[in-house]
SERO-4910 file (N, C-alpha, C, O; in steps of 0.05 Angstrom, whole numbers):
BEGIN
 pado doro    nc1    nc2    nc3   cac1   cac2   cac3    cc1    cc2    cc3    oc1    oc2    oc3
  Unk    A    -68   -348  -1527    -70   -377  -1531    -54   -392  -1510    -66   -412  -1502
  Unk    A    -32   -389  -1501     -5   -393  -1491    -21   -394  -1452    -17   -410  -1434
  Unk    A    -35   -372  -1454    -48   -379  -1420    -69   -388  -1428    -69   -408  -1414
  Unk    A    -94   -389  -1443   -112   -400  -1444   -105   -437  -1440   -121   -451  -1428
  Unk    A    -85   -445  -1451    -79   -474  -1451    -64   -479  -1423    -63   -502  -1415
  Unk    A    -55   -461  -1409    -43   -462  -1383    -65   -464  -1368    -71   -477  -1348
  Unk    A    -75   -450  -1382   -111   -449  -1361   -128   -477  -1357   -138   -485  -1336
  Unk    A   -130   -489  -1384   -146   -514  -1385   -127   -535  -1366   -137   -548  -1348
  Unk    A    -97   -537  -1376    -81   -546  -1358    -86   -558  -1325    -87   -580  -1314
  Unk    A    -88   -529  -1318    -93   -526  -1284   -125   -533  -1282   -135   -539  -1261
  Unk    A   -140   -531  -1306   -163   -544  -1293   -166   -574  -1294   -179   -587  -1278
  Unk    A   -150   -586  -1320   -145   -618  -1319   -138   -625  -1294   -152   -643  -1284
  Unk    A   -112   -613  -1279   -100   -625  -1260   -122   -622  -1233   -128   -642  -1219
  Unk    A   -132   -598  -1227   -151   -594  -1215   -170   -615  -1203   -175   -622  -1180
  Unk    A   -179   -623  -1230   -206   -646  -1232   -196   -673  -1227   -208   -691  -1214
  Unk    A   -171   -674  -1239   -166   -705  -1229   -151   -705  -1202   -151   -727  -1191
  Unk    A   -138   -687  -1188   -132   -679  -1156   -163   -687  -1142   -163   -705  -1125
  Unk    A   -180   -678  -1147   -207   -674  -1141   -225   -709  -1142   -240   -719  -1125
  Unk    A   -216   -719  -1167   -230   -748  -1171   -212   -761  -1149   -223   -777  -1133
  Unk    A   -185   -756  -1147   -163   -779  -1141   -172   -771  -1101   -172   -790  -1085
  Unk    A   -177   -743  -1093   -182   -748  -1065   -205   -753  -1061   -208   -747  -1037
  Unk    A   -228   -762  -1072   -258   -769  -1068   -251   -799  -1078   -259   -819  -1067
  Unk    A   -236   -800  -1100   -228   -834  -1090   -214   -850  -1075   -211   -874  -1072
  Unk    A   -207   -829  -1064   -185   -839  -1037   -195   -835  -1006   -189   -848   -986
  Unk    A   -213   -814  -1008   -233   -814   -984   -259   -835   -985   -271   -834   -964
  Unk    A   -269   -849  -1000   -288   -872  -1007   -274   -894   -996   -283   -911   -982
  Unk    A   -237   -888  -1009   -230   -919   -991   -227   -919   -964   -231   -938   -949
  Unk    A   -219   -894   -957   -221   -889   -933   -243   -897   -917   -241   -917   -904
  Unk    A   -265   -884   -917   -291   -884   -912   -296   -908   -907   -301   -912   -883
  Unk    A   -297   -930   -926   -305   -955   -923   -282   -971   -911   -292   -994   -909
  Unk    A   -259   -974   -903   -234   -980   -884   -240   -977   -861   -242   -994   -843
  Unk    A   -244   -954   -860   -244   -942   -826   -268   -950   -822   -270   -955   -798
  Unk    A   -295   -954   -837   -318   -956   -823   -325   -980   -816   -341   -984   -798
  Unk    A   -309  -1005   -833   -306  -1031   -831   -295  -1038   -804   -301  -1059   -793
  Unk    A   -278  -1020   -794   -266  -1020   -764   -269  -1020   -749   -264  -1035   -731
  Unk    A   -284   -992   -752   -302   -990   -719   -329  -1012   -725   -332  -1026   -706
  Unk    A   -346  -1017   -745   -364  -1033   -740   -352  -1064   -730   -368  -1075   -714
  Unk    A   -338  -1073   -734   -325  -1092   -735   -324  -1097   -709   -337  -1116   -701
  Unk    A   -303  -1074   -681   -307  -1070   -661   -332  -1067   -648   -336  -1076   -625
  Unk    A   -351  -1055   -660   -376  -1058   -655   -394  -1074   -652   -414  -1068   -640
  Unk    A   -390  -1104   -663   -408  -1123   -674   -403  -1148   -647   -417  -1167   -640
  Unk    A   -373  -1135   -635   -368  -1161   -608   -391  -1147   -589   -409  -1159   -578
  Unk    A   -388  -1120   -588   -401  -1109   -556   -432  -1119   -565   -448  -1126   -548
  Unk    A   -437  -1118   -587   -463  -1117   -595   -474  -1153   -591   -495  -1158   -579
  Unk    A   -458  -1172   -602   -462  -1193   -593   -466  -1205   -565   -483  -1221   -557
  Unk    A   -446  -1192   -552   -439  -1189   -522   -473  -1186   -505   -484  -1200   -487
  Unk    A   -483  -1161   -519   -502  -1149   -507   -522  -1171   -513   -532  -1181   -493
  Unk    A   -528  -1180   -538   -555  -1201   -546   -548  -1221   -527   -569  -1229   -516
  Unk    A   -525  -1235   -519   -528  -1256   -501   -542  -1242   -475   -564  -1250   -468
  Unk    A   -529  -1223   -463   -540  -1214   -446   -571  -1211   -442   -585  -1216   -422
  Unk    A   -577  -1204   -464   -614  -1195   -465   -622  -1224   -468   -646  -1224   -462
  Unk    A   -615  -1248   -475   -637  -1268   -486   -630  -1286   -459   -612  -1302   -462
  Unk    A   -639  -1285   -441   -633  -1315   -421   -648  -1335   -428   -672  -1339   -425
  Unk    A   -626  -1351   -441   -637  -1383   -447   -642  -1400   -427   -653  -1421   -433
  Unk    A   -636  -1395   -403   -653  -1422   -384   -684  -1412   -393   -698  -1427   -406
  Unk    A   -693  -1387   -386   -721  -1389   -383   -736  -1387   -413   -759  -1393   -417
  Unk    A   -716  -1376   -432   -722  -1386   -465   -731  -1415   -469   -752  -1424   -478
  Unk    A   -717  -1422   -463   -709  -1458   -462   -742  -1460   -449   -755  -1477   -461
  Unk    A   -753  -1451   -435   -774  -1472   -415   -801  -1461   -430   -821  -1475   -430
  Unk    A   -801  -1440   -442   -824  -1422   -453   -823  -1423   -489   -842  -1413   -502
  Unk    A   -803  -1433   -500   -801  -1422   -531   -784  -1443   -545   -766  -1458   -540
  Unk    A   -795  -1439   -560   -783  -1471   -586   -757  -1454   -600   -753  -1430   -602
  Unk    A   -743  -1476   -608   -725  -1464   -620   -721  -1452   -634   -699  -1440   -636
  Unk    A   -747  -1451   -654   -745  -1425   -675   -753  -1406   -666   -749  -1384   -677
  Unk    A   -769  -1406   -641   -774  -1375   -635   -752  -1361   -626   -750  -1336   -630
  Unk    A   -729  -1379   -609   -721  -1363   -590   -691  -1354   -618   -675  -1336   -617
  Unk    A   -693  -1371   -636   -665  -1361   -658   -679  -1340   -677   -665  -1331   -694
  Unk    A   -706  -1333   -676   -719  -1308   -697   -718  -1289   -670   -710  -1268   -682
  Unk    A   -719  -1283   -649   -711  -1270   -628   -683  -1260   -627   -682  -1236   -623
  Unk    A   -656  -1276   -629   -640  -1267   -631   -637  -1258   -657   -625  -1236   -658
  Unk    A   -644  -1267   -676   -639  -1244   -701   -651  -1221   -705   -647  -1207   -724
  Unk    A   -666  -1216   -688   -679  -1194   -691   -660  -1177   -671   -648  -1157   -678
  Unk    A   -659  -1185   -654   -647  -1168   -640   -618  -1159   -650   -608  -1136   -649
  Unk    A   -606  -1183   -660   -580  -1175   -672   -587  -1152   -690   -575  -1131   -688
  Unk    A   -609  -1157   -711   -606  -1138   -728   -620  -1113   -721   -621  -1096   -739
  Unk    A   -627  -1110   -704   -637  -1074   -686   -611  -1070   -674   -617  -1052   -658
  Unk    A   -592  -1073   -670   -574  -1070   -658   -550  -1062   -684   -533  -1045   -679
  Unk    A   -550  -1070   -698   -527  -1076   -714   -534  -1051   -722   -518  -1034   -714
  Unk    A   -563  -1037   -742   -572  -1019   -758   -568   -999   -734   -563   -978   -745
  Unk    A   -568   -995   -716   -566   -975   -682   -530   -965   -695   -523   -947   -709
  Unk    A   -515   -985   -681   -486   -985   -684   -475   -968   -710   -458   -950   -708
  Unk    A   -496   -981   -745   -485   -971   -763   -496   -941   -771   -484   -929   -789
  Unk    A   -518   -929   -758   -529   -911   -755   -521   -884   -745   -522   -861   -752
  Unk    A   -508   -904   -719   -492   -887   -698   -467   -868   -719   -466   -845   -726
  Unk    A   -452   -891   -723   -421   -891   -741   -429   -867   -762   -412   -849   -766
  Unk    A   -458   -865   -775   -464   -848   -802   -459   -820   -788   -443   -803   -796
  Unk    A   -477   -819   -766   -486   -792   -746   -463   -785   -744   -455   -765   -756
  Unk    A   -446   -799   -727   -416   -786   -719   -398   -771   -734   -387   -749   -728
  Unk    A   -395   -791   -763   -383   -787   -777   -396   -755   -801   -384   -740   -815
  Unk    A   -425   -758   -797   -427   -733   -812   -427   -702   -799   -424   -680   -809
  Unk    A   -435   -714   -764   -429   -689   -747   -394   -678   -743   -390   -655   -737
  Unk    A   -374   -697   -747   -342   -691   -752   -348   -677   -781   -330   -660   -783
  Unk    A   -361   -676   -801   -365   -664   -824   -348   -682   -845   -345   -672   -867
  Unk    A   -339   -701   -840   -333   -722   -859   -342   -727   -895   -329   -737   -913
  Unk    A   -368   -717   -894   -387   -723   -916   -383   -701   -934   -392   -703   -956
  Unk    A   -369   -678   -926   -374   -657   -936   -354   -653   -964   -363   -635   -978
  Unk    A   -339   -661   -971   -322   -661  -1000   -324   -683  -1020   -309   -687  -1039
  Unk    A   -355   -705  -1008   -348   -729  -1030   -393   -722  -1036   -412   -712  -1025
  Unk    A   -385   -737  -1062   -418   -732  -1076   -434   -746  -1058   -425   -764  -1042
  Unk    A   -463   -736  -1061   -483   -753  -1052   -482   -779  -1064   -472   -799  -1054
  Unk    A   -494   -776  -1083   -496   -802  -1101   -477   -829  -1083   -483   -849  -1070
  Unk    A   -453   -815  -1092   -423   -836  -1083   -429   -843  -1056   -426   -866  -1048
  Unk    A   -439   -820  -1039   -439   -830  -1013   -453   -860  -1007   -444   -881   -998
  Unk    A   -483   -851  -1017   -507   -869  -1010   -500   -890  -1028   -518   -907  -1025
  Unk    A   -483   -899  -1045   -483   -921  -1057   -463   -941  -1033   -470   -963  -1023
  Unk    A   -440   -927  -1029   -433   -935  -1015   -436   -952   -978   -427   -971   -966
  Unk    A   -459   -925   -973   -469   -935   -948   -490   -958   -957   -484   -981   -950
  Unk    A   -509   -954   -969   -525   -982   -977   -503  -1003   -979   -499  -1021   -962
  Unk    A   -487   -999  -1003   -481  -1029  -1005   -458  -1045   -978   -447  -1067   -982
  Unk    A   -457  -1031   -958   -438  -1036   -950   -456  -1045   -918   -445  -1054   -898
  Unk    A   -490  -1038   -921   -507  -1055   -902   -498  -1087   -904   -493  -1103   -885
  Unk    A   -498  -1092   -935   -514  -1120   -935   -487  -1136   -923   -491  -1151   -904
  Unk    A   -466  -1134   -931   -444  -1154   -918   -441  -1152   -886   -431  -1171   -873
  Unk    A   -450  -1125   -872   -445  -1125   -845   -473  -1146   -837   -468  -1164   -821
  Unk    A   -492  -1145   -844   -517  -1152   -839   -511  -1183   -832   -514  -1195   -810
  Unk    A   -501  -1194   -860   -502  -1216   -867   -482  -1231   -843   -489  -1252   -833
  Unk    A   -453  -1214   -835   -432  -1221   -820   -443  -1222   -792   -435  -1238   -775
  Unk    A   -464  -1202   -788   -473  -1206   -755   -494  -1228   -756   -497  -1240   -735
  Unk    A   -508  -1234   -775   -521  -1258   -769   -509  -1286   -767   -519  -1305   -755
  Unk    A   -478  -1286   -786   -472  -1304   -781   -460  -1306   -750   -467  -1326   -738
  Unk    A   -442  -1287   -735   -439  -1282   -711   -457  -1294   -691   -452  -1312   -676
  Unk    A   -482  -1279   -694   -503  -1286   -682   -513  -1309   -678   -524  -1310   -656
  Unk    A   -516  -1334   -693   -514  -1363   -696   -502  -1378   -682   -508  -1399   -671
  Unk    A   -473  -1361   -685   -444  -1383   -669   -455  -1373   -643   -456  -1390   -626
  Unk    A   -462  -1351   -637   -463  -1344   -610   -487  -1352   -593   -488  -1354   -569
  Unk    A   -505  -1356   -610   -531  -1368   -602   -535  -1401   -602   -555  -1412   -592
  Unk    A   -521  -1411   -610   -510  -1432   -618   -493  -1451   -584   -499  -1471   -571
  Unk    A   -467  -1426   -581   -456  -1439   -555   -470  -1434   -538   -470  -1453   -523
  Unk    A   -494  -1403   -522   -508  -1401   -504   -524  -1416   -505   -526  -1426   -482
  Unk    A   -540  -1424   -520   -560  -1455   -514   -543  -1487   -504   -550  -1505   -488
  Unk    A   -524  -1485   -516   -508  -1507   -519   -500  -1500   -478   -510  -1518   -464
  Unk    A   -490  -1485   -466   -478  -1479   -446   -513  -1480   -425   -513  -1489   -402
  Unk    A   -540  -1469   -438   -561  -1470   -416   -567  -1503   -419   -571  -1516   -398
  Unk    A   -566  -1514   -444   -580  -1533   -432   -558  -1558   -422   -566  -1581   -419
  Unk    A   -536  -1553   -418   -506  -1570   -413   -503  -1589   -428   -503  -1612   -419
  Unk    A   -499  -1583   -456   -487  -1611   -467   -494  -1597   -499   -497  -1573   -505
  Unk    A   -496  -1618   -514   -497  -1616   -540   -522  -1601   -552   -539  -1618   -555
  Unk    A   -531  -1578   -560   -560  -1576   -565   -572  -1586   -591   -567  -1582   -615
  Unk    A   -588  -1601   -577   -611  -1616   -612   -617  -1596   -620   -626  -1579   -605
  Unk    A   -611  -1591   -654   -622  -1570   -669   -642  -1587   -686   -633  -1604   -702
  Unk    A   -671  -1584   -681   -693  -1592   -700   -686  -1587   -730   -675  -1567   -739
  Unk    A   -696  -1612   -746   -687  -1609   -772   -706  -1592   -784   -728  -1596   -774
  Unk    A   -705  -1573   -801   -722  -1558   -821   -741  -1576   -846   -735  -1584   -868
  Unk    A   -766  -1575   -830   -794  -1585   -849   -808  -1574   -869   -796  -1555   -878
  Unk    A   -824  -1578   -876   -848  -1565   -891   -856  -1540   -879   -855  -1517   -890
  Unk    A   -862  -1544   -860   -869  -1523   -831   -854  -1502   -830   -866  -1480   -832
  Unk    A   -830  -1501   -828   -805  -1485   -820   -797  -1470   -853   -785  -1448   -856
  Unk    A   -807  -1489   -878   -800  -1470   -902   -817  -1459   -912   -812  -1446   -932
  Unk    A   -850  -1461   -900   -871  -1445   -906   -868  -1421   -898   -870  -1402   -912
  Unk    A   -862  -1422   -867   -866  -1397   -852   -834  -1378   -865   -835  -1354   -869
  Unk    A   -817  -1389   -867   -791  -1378   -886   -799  -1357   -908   -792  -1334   -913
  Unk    A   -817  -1376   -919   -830  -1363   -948   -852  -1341   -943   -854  -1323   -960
  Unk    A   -870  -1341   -919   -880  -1324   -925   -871  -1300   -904   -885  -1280   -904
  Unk    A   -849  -1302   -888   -834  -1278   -881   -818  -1263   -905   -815  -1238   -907
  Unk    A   -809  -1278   -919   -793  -1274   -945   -816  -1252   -964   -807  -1237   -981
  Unk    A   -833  -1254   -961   -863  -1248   -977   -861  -1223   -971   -862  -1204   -987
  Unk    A   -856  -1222   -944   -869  -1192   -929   -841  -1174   -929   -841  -1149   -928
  Unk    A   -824  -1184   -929   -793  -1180   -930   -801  -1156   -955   -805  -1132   -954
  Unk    A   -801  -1179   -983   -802  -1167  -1006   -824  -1132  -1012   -818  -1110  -1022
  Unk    A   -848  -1144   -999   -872  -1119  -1000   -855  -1092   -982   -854  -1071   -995
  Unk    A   -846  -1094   -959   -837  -1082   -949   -810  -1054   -968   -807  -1030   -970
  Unk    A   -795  -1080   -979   -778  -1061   -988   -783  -1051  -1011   -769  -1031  -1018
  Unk    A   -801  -1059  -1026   -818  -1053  -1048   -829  -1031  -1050   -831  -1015  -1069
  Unk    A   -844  -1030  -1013   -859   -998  -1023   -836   -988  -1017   -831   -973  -1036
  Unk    A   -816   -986  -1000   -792   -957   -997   -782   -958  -1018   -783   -936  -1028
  Unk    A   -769   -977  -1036   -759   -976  -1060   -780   -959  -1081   -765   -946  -1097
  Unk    A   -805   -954  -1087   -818   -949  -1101   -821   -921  -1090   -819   -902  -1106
  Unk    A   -827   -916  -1062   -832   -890  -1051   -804   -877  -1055   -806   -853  -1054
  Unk    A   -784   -883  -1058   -747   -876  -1058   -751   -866  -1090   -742   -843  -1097
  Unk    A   -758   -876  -1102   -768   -871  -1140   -779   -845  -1142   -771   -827  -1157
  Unk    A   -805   -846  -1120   -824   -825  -1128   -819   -804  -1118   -834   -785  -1121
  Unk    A   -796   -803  -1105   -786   -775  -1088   -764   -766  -1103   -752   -745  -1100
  Unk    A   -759   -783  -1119   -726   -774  -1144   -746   -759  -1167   -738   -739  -1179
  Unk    A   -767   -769  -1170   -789   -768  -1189   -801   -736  -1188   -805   -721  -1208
  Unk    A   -805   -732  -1161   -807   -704  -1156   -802   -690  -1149   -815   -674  -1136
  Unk    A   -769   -693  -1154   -747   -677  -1153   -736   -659  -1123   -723   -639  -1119
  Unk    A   -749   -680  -1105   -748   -677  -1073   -717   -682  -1077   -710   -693  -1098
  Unk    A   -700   -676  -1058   -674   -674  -1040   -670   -706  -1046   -689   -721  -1042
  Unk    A   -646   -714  -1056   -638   -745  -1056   -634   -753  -1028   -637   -777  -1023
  Unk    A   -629   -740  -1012   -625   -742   -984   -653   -768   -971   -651   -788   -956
  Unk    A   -674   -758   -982   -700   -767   -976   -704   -792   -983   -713   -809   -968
  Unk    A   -692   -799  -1020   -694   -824  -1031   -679   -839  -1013   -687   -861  -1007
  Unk    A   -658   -830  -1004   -636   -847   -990   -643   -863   -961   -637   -887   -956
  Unk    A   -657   -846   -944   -669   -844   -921   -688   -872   -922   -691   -891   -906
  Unk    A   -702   -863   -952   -721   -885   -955   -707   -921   -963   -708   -941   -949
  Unk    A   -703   -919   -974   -684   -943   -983   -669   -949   -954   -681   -966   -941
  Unk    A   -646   -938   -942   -641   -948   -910   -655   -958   -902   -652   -982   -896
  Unk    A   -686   -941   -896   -706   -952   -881   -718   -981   -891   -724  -1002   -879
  Unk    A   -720   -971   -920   -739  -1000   -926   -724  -1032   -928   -733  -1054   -933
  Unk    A   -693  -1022   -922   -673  -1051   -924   -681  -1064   -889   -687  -1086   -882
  Unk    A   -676  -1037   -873   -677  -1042   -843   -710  -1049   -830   -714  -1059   -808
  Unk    A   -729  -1043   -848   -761  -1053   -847   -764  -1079   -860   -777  -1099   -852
  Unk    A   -750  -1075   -880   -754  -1111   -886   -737  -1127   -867   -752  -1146   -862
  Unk    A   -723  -1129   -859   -702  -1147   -849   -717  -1156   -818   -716  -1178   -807
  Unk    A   -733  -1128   -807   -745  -1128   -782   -772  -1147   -785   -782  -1166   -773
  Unk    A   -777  -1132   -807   -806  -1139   -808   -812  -1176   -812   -827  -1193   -801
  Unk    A   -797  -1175   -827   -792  -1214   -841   -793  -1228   -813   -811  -1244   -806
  Unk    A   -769  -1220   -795   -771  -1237   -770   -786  -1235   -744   -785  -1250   -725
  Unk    A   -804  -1209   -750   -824  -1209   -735   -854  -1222   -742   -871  -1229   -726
  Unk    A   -856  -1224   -767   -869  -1246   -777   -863  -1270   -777   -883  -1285   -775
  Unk    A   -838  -1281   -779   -831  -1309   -767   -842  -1318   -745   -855  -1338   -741
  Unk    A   -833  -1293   -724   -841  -1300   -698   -867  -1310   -688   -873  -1327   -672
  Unk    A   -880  -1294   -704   -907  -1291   -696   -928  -1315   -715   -950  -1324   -710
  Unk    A   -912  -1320   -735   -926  -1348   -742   -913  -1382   -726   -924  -1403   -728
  Unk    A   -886  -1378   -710   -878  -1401   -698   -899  -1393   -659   -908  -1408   -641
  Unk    A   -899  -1377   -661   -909  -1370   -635   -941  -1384   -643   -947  -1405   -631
  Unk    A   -959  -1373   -661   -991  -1385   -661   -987  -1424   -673  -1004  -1439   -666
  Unk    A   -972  -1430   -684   -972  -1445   -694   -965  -1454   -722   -965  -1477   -730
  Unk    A   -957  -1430   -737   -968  -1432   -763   -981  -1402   -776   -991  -1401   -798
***
């Protein structure tokens, strides 16, 4: 009796040694990854100025095209950077003592605030490069009817998009495929909607409508 309870003992302590360094590698994880993306998000800004030359933007493209241009680009770039960071970090073998589950909750939810942070980046920065091509103050057109239709129906395609990976992410838990797969899918279908929405913007401010 006397080792049997010694026994359960060392497995109590065991398990919560075990919870307490998978909860301490999660904070980790998301600290350090907040870091380097963080460092990541200037070179990456850096680079979109580089790729978009607004003098000849300016002479060929209205202003919503050439600001659904830089968001797109920001956000192929950003999902590159945060992609990179996953690769690295699971080829150092990083991943290897904390759950799946925990992992992928974590990496999803921790898209949407970088997402959200480089677009706002992206704005200020797109913002002073127009302001600097066209020398002075830049008129930002006010948002119409026009501008909240085409909103809405990128928003449309946004939604369908993540809908089917979200649904296809279901049907692969469903039949009992590798979570690895559901995960893959859901990444993809946050980073297909996000693409997809502003390539449909584009392409309805480019025909007209």
């Amino acid at each position: 009796m006397l080792f049997s309870k010694q026994q359960q003992d060392e497995n109590s302590s065991g398990s919560e040694l075990q919870q307490g360094y998978i909860r301490g590698f999660s904070a980790f994880y998301v600290k350090d990854t907040l870091h380097y993306v963080r460092d990541s998000i200037l070179y990456e800004q850096l680079t979109l100025l580089s790729v978009c030359n607004f003098r000849h933007m300016e002479k060929n493209m209205s202003y919503q095209e050439r600001k659904t241009i830089a968001m797109i680009v920001s956000s192929v770039l950003i999902y590159l950077v945060y992609s990179l960071v996953l690769f690295l970090r699971y080829q150092n073998g990083d991943f290897m003592n904390i759950e799946p589950l925990r992992l992928g909750a974590v990496i999803l939810l921790l898209v949407i605030p970088l997402q959200i942070v480089a677009k706002i980046v992206t704005m200020i920065l797109f913002t002073i490069g127009r302001a600097i091509a066209v020398q002075g103050d830049p008129d930002i057109p006010i948002e119409d009817e026009r501008d909240k239709s085409i909103e809405e129906k990128a928003m449309k395609i946004a939604f369908y998009i993540f809908s089917a990976g979200f649904f296809l992410a279901m049907g692969s838990l469903a039949l009992a495929w590798p979570l690895s797969i559901a995960f893959f899918l859901l990444f993809g279908s946050l980073f297909g909607s996000d693409i997809g929405s502003g390539i449909a913007q584009f392409r309805y401010y480019r025909r007209g409508f």
